[in-house]
C-alpha positions in Angstrom: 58.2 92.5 107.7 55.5 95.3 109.4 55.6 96.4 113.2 56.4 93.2 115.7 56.7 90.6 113.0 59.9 88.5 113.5 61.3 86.6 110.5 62.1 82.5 111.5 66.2 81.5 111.6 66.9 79.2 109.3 67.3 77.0 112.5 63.6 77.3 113.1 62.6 76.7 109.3 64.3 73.6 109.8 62.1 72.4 112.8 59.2 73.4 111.2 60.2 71.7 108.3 60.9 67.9 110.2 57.6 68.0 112.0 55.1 68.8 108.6 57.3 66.5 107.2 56.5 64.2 110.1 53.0 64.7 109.7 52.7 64.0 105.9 51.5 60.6 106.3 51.3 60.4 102.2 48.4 57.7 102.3 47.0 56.5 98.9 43.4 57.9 99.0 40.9 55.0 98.5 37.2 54.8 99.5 35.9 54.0 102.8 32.7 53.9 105.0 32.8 56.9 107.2 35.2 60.4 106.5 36.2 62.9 109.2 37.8 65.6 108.5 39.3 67.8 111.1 41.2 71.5 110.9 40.7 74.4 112.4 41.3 78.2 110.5 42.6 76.1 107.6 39.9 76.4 104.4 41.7 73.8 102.5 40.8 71.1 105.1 36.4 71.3 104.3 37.3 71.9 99.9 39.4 68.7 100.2 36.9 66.7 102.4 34.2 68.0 99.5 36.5 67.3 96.7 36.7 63.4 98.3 32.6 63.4 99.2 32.5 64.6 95.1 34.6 61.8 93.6 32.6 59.2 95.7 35.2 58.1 97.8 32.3 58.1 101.5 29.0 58.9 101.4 26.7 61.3 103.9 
């Protein structure tokens, strides 16, 4: 750790754990009629909405 970083407790790895846990929703992927795809700073989010778009799960 550099300057005013702060390493989580396990106490606060385990929080963070239960909610993305919470939020994996673990849907199968099938095709539908429209697609949104919504992040923010995360790149991941637009490669796998074009990853879907590619394998012809919604079209433009």
């Amino acid at each position: 750790m550099t300057g005013n970083q702060r390493a989580l407790t396990e106490g606060q790895r385990r929080q963070a754990k239960l909610i993305w846990d919470y939020h994996q929703m673990r849907h199968q992927v099938k095709p539908c009629d429209v697609a949104i795809g919504l992040g923010s700073h995360d790149l991941g989010v637009p490669a796998f909405c074009a990853r879907l778009y590619r394998a012809g799960l919604f079209q433009s």
